[in-house]
PARO-49144 format. One record per residue (C-alpha): residue in one letter; x, y, z. Coordinates in nm, 3 decimals, always signed. Layout:
# PARO-49144
  aa       c1       c2       c3
   A        X        Y        Z
...
***
This chain:
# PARO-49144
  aa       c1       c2       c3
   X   -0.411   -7.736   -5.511
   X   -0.335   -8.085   -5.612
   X   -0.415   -8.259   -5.314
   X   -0.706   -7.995   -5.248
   X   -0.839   -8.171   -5.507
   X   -0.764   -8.541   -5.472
   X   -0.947   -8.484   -5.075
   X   -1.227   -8.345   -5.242
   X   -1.289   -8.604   -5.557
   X   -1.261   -8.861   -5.225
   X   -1.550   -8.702   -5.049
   X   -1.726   -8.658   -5.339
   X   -1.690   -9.053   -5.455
   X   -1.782   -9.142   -5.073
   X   -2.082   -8.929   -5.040
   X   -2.202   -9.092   -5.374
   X   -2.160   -9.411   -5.193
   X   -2.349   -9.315   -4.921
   X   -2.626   -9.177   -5.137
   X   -2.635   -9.534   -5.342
   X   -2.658   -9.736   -5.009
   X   -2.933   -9.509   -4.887
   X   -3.143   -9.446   -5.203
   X   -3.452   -9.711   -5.245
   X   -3.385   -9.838   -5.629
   X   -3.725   -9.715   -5.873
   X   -3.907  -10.065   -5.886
   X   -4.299  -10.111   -5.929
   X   -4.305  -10.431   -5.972
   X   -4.301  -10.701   -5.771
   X   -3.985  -10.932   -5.835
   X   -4.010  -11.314   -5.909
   X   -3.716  -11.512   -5.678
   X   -3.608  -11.807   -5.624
   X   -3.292  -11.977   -5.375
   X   -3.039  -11.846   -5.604
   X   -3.141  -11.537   -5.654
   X   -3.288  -11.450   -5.312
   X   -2.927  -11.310   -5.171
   X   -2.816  -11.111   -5.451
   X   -3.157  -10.964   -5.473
   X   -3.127  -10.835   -5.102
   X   -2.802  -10.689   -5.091
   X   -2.952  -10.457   -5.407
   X   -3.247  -10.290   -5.216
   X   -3.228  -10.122   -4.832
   X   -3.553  -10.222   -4.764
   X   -3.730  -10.519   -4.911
   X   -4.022  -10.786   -4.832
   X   -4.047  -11.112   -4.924
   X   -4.397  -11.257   -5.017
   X   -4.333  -11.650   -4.990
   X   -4.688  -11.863   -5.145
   X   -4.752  -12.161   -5.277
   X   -4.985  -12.261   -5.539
   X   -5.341  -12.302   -5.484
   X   -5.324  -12.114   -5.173
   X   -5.679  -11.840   -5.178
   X   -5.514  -11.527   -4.904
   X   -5.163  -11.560   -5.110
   X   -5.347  -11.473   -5.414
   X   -5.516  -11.169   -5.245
   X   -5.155  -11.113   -5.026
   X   -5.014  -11.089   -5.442
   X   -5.283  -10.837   -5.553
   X   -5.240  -10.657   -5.202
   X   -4.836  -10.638   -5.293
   X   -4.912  -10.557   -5.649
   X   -5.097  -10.247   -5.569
   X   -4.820  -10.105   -5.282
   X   -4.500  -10.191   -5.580
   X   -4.632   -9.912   -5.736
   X   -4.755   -9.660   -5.539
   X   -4.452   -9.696   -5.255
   X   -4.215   -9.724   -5.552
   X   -3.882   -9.616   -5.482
   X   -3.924   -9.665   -5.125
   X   -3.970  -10.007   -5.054
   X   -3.881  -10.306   -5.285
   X   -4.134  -10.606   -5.323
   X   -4.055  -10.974   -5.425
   X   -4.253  -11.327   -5.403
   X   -4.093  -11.664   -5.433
   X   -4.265  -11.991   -5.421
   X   -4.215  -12.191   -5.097
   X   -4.283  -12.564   -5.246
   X   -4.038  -12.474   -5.504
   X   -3.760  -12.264   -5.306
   X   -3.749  -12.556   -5.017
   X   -3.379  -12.372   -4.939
   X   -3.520  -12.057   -4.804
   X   -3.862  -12.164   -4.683
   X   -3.651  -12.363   -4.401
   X   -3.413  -12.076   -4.368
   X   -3.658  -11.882   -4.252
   X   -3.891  -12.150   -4.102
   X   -4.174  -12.077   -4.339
   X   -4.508  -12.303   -4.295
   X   -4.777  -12.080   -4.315
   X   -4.923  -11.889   -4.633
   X   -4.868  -11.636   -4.700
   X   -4.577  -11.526   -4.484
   X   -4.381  -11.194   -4.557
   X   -4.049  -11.188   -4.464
   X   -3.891  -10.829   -4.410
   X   -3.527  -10.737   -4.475
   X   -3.340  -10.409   -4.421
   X   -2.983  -10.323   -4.603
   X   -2.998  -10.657   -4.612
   X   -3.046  -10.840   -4.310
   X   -3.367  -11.001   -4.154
   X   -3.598  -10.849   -3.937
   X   -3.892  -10.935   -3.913
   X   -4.157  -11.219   -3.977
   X   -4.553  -11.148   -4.056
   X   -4.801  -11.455   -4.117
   X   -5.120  -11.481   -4.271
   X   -5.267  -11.237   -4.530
   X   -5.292  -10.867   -4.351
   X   -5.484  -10.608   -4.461
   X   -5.351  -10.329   -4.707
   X   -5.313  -10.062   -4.446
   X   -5.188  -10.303   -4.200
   X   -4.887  -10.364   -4.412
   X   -4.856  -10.002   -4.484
   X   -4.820   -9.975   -4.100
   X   -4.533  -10.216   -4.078
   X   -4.395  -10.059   -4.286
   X   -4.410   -9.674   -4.178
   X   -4.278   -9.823   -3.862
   X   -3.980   -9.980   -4.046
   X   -3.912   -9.653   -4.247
   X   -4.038   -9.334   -4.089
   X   -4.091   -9.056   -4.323
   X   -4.313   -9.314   -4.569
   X   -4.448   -9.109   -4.854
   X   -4.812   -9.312   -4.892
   X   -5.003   -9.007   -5.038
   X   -5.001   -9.250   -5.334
   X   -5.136   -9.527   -5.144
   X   -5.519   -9.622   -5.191
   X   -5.610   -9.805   -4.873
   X   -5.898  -10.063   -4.766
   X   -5.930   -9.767   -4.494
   X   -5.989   -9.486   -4.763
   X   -6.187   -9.694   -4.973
   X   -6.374   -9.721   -4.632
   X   -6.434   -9.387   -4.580
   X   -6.525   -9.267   -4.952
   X   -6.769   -9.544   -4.928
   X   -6.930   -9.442   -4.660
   X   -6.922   -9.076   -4.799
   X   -7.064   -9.219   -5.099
   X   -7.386   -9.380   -4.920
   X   -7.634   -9.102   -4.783
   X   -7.894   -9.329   -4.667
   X   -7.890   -9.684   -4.448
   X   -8.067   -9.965   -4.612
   X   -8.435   -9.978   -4.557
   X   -8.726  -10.215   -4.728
   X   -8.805   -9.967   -4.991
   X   -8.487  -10.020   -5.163
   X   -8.420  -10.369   -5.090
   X   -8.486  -10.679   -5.400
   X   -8.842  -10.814   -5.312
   X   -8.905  -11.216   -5.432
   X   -9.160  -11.435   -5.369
   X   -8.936  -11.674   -5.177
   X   -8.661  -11.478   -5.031
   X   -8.333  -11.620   -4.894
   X   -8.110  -11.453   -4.655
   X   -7.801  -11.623   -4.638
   X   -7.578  -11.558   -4.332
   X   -7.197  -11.635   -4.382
   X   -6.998  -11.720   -4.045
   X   -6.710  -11.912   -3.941
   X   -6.809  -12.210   -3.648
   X   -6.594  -12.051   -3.372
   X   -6.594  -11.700   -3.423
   X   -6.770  -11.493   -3.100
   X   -7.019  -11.297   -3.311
   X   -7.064  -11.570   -3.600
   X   -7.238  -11.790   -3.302
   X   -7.411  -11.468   -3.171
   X   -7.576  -11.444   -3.528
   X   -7.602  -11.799   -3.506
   X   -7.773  -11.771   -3.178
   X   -8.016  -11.522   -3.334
   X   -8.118  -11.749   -3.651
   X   -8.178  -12.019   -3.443
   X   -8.421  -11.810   -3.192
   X   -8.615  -11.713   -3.514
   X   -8.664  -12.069   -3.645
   X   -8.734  -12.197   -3.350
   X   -9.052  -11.954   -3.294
   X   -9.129  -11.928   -3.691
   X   -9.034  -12.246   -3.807
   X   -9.164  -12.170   -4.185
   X   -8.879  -11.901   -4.197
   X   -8.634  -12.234   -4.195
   X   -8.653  -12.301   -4.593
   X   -8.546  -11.859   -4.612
   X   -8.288  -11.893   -4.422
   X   -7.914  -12.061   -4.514
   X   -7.577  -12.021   -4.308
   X   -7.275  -12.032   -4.472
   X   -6.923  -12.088   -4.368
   X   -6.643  -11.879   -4.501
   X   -6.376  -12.115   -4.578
   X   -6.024  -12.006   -4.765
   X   -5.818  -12.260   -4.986
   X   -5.530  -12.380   -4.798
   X   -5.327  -12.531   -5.043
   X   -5.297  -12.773   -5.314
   X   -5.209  -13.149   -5.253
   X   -5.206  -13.490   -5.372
   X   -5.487  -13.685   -5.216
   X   -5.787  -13.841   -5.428
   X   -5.444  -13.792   -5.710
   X   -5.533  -14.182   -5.778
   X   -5.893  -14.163   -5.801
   X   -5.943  -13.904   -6.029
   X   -5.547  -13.843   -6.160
   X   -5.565  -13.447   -6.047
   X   -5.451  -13.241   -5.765
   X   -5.716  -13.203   -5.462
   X   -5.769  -12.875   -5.296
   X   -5.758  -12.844   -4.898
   X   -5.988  -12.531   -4.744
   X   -5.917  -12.400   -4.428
   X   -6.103  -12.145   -4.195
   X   -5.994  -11.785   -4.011
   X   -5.941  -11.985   -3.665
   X   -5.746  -12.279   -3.764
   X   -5.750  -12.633   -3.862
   X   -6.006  -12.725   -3.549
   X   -6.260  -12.454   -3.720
   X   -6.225  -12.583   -4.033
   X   -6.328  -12.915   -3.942
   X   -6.622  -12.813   -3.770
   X   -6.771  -12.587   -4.054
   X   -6.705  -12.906   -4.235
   X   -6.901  -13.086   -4.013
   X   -7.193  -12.853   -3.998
   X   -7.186  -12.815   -4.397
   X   -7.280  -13.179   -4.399
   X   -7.506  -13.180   -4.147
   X   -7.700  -12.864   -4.342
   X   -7.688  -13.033   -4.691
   X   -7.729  -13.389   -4.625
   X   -7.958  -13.358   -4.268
   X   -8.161  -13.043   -4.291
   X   -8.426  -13.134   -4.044
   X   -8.167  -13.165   -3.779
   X   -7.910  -12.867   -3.883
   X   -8.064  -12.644   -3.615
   X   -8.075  -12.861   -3.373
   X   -7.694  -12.964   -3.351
   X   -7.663  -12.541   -3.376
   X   -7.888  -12.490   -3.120
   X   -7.702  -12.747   -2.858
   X   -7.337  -12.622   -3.039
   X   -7.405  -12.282   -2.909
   X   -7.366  -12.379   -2.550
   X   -7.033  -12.507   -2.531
   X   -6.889  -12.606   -2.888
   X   -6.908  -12.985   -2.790
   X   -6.934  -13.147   -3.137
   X   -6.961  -13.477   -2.987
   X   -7.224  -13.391   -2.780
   X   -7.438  -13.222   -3.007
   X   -7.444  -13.534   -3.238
   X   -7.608  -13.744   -2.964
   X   -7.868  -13.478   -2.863
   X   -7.948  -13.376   -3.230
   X   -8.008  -13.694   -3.347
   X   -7.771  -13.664   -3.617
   X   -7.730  -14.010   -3.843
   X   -7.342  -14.005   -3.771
   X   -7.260  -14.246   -4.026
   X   -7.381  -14.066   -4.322
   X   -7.180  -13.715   -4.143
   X   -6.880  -13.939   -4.164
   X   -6.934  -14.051   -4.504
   X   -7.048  -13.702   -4.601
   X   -6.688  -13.613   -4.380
   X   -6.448  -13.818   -4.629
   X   -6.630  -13.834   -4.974
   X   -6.445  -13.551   -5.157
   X   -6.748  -13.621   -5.404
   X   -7.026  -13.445   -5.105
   X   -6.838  -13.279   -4.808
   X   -6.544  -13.146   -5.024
   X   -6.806  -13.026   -5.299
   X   -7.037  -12.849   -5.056
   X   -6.726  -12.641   -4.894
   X   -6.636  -12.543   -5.224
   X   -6.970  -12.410   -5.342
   X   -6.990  -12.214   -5.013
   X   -6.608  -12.088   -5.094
   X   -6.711  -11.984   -5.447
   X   -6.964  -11.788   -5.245
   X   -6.731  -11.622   -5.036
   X   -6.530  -11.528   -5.351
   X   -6.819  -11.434   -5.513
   X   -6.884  -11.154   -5.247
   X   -6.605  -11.080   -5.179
   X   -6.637  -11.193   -4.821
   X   -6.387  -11.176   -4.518
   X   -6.610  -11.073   -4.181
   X   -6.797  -11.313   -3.948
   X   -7.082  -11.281   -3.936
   X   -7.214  -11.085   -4.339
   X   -7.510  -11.109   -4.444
   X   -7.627  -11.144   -4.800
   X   -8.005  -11.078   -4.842
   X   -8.170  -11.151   -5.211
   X   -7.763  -11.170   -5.368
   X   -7.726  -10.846   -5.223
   X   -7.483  -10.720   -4.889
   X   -7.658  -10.593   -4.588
   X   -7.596  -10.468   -4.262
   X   -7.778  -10.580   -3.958
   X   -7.714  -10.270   -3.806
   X   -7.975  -10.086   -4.077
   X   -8.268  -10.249   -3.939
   X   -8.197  -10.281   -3.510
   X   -7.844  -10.479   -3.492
   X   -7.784  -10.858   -3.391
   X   -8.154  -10.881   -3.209
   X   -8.406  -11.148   -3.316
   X   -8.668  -10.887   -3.401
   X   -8.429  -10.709   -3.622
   X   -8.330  -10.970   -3.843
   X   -8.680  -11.071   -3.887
   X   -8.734  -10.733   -4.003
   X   -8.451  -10.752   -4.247
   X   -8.573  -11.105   -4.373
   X   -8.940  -10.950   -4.410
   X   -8.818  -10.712   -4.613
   X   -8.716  -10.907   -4.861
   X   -9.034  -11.040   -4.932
   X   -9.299  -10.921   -5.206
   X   -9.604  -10.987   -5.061
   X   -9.515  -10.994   -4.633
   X   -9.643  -11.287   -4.444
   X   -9.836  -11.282   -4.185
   X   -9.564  -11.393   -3.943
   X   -9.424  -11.050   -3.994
   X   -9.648  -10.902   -3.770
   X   -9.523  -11.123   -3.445
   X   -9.258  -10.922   -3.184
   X   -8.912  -11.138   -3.125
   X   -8.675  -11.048   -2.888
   X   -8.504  -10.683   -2.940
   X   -8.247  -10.772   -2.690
   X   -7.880  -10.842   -2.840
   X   -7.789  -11.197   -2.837
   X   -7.522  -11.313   -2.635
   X   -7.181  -11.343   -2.776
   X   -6.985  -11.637   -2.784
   X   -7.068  -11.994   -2.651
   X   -7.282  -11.965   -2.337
   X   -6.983  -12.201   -2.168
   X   -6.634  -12.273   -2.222
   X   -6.673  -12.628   -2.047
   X   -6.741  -12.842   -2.323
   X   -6.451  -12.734   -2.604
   X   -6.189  -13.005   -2.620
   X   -5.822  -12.900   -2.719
   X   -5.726  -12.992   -3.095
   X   -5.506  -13.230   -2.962
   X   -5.259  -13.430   -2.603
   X   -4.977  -13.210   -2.703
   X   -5.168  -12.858   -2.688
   X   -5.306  -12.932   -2.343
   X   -4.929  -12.872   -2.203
   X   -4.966  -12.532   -2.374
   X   -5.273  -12.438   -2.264
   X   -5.385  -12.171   -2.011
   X   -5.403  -12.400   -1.725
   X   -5.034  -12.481   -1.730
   X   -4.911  -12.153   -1.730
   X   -4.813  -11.953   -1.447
   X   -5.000  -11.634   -1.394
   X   -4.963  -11.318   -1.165
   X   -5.271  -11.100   -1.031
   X   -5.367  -10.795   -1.205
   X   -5.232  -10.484   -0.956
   X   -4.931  -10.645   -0.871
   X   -4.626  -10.403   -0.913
   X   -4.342  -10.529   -1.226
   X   -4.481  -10.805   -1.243
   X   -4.249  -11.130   -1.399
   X   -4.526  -11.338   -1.556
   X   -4.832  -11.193   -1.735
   X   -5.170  -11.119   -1.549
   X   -5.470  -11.281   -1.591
   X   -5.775  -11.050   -1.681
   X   -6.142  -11.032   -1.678
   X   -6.397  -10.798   -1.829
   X   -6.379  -10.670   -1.431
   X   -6.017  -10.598   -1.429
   X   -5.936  -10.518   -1.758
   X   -5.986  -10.107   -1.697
   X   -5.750  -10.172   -1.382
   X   -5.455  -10.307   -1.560
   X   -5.506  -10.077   -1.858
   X   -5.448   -9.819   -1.634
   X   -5.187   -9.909   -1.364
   X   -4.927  -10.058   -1.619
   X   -4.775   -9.782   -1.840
   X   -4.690  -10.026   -2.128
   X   -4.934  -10.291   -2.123
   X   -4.998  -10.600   -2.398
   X   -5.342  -10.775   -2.368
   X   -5.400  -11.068   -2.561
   X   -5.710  -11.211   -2.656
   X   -5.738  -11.588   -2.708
   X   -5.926  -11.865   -2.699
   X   -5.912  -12.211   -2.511
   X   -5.922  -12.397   -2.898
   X   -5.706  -12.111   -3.089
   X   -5.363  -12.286   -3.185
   X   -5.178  -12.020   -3.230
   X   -5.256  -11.890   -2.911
   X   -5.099  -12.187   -2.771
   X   -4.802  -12.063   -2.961
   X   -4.815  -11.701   -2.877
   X   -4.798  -11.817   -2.479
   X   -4.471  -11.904   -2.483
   X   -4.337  -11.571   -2.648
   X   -4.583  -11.392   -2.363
   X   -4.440  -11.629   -2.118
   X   -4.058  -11.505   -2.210
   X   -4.136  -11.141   -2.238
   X   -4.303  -11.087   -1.954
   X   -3.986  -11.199   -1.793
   X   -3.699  -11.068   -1.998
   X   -3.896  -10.689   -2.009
   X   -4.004  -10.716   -1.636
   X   -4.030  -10.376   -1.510
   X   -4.066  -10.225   -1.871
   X   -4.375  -10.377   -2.006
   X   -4.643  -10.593   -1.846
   X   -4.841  -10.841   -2.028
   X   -5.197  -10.986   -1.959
   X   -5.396  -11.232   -2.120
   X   -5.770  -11.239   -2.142
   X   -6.028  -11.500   -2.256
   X   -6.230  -11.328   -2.512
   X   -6.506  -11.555   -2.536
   X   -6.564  -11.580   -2.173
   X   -6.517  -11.184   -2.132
   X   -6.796  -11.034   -2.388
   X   -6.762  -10.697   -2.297
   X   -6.411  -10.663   -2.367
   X   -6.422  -10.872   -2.665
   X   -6.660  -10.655   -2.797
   X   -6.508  -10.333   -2.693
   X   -6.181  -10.412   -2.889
   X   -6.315  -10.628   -3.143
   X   -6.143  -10.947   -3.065
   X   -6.261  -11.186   -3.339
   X   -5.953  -11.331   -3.463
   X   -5.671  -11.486   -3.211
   X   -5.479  -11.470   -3.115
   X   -5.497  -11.083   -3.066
   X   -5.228  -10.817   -2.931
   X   -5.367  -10.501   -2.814
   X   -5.083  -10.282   -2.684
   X   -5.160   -9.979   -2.467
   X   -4.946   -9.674   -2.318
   X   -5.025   -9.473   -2.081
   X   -5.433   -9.614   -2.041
   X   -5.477   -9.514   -2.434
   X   -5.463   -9.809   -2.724
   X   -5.144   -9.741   -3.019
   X   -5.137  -10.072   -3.174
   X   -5.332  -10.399   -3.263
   X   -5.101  -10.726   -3.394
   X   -5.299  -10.998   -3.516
   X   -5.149  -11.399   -3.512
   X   -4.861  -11.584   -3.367
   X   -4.506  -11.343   -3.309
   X   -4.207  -11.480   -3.250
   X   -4.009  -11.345   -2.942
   X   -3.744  -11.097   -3.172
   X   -3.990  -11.035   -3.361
   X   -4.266  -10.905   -3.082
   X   -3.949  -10.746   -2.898
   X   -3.901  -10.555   -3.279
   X   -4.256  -10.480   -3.319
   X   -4.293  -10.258   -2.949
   X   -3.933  -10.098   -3.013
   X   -4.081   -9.939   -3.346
   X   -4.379   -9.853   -3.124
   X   -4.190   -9.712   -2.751
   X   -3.944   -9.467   -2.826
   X   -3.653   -9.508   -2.636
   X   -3.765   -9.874   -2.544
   X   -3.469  -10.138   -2.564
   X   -3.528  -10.494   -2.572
   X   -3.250  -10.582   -2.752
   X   -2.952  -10.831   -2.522
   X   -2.675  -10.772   -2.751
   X   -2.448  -11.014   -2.816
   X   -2.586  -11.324   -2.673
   X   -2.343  -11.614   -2.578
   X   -2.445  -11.952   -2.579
   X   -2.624  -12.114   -2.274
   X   -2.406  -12.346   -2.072
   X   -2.505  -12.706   -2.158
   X   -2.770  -12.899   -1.902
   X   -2.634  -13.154   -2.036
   X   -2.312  -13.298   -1.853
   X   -2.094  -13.316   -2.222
   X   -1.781  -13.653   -2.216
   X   -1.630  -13.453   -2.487
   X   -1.431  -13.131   -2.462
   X   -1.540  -12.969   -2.802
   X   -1.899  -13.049   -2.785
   X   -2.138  -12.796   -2.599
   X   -2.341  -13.088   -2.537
   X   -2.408  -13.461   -2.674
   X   -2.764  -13.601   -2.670
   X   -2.782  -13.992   -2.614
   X   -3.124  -14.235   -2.628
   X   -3.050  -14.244   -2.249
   X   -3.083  -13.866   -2.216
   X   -3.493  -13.910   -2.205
   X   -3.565  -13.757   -1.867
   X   -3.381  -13.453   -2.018
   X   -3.588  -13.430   -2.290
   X   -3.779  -13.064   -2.181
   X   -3.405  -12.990   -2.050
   X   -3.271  -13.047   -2.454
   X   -3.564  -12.898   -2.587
   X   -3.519  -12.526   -2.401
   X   -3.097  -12.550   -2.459
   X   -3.152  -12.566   -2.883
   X   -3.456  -12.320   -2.840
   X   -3.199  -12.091   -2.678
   X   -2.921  -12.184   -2.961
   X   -3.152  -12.103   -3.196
   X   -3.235  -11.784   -3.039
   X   -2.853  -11.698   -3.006
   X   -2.777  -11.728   -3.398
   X   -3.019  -11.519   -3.470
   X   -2.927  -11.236   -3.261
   X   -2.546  -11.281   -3.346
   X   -2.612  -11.293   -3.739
   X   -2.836  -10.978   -3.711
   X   -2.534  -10.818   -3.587
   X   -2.300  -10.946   -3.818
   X   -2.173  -11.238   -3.586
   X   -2.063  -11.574   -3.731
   X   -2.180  -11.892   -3.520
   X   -2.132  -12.214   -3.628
   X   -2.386  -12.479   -3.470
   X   -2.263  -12.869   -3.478
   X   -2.479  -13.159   -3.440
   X   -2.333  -13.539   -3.423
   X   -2.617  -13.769   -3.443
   X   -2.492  -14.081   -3.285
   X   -2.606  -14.426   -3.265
***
């Protein structure tokens, strides 16, 4: 009976363990952290994520609210923190953090996963039914739901008899320079000024910018911190709503012409020269944080004030409106909507504009310039590509509104990404294409797809922001990933989605040295005469990098040594 008993009290005590290690602690808050605290913070909770900010930074502020919210109605399940990148240098290079927000996701501990940029409610409810299935979210108030009861809540569309009536109406039109449909709306304004040129002074496009984050420039001028804005698309938009701010405040008589010649092909240059734009007041009004700086952050203040995140919204007489209530994005309709708005309607009313949609997009690709030399070697051109309808395919397939149903359809597991020939981060999201396609050969094929050269698809699957991921099995669509992936964590994100799917390599050794090494206990030693192996040097640490990760998720210890010679 004795030992009856001292077997049982063990089972008991381990089972309790068990049920300690499993069980989500009851938090619903989310939990301030900083280097120190980070580790024992994670071996506490079996699943956490990490919001890491910095100050002055507009999405982390929303990412916080976002996280604020999901503490308490996925409480007990899933553990939130936030810990300030400028201030917490230890971990933001741990975990290669340079983009804000960035949410880093740990389970029982260990590191999983990476998500940039500020994602929707619902999206990050997603990640996170993938990472725990079983989620409770009955709790969970979604941008979704709100949605939907909205759209309940509204029995009629917008129409003139319910729309605020002045004397001098102003419908204000708030896009981002490089987004698809923001130039289609574009394209549309334009059209209707340039056949009722009296509608110019009722008519104002804005740019939705987004504070970046807080630095020191102008600190000697004017002894505070300066704010930098950013845009949806990148550092290459930004500077081009920038551009066309000044060109709207400062030269108003030529604002639609540089739009109307920046619609064909995005050449900013170009457009300067054919516009007639004075281009040394643009770059005065450029660097004077006293005119460009202040005109970005009245059309930010804007974007805050309505709460704006879409390209193209429009805000008629302070109030939102859809295009879509009066015709969609056709000349004719948004004359209508503009009429509307009126108290007395002009005459001009009366006169018929196109009631065809405008084209999408830049009517050429030919003019856009990469951001930079180095981005050209990641560009499209210098990547090798297969044909779509070619069987396992080892590199990804190149696809056109044309061929797009084709591939969809012949490749069981399929991943089409959307990007564009300025996006950055599609640049980026190349090479982790480039590597999948061959590592998962013969599981999963990927394609890639020029969205604003292919209008029809673009439209179809709403690709607005690059780059885009749309992953499809078996012909039908299960998932949409938004921004730069790494390679694990890509590989992670279609395991949660494929049962049964492996892309895991298990252990991973490290890759024999290209490098011919003089020293026995080095795995390779990197000289000022090594230049021609440069690319070479460049793959081997990428692959080092690659095989610490791997072995630490698995519990591994790999120590990496680099002697810096001179």
């Amino acid at each position: 009976m004795y030992l009856m008993m001292i077997v049982l009290v063990a089972i008991m005590s381990a089972s309790t363990t068990m049920a300690a290690a499993n069980n989500q602690p009851n938090i619903s808050k989310i939990l301030e952290l900083n280097d120190s605290t980070l580790n024992s913070t994670l071996a506490r909770y079996p699943l956490f994520i990490l919001d890491c900010y910095e100050a002055g930074c507009d999405p982390c502020q929303r990412m916080n609210g976002t996280l604020d919210e999901l503490s308490l109605e996925l409480s007990g399940q899933v553990t939130f923190g936030k810990i300030n990148a400028d201030e917490n240098n230890k971990t933001a290079s741990m975990y290669n953090v340079t983009n804000f927000p960035t949410l880093l996701i740990f389970k029982n501990g260990t590191f999983i996963e990476k998500e940039i940029g500020y994602g929707s409610k619902a999206g990050i409810v997603d990640i996170i039914k993938r990472l725990k299935p079983g989620l409770n979210t009955s709790l969970v108030e979604t941008d979704q739901k709100s949605a939907t009861q909205a759209t309940q809540a509204k029995t009629q569309k917008e129409s003139c008899s319910n729309m605020t009536k002045l004397d001098q109406p102003v419908l204000q039109a708030f896009v981002v320079s490089y987004c698809p449909f923001g130039l289609q709306m574009q394209r549309i304004l334009s059209g209707i000024v340039d056949q009722i040129p009296s509608l110019s002074g009722n008519i104002k496009v804005r740019y939705i910018v987004e504070k970046a984050s807080v630095d020191t420039i102008g600190a000697n001028e004017t002894g505070r911190k300066a704010i930098n804005f950013t845009s949806m698309h990148g550092q290459t938009e930004a500077d081009e709503n920038l551009r066309q701010i000044c060109i709207r405040e400062e030269q108003p008589n030529v604002y639609w012409k540089y739009i109307s010649c920046f619609l064909e092909s995005g050449n900013s240059s170009r457009c300067i020269n054919t516009a007639g734009v004075d281009e040394d007041n643009l770059n005065g009004c450029l660097v004077d944080k006293s005119r460009g700086l202040r005109y970005v952050r009245n059309d930010y203040n804007l974007t805050q004030q309505f709460n704006i995140a879409a390209s193209p919204t429009l805000v008629m007489n302070g109030q939102i409106v859809s295009e879509h209530d009066f015709g969609g994005r056709t000349e004719d309709a948004i004359k209508n909507l503009l009429c509307c708005g009126f108290s007395s309607k002009p005459v001009f009313c009366s006169i018929n504009l196109s009631k065809e949609n405008a084209k999408i997009g830049f009517t050429s690709t030919l003019g856009i310039q990469p951001a930079s030399q180095s981005q050209v070697q990641a560009s499209l051109a210098t990547i090798p590509l297969a044909k779509v309808g070619e069987n396992n395919p080892p590199l990804p397939v190149l696809v056109t509104d044309q061929t797009v149903s084709m591939a969809i359809k012949k490749y069981p597991l399929f991943v089409l990404m959307g990007f564009a020939d300025w996006c950055e981060y599609c640049r980026m999201m190349n090479a982790t294409i480039l590597e999948l396609s061959k590592e998962l050969q013969g599981k999963v094929t990927f394609g890639l797809i020029d969205a604003e050269k292919n209008n029809e698809t673009a439209e179809k699957y709403g690709l607005v922001s690059y780059p885009k991921l749309l992953i499809f099995r078996n012909g039908t669509l299960i998932n949409a990933q938004i921004g730069y992936k790494s390679t694990s964590n890509f590989s992670g994100i279609l395991e949660g989605l494929v049962t049964g799917l492996n892309t895991s390599r298990g252990y991973q050794a490290l890759p024999p040295s290209p490098v011919a090494s003089q020293r026995t206990y080095a795995a390779m030693e990197i000289t000022d005469n090594a230049t021609f192996e440069n690319d070479k040097i460049s793959r081997y640490l990428d692959k080092i990098l690659e095989a610490a990760e791997i072995n630490r998720t698995d519990g591994n210890v790999i120590n990496i040594f680099i002697t810096i010679m001179n």
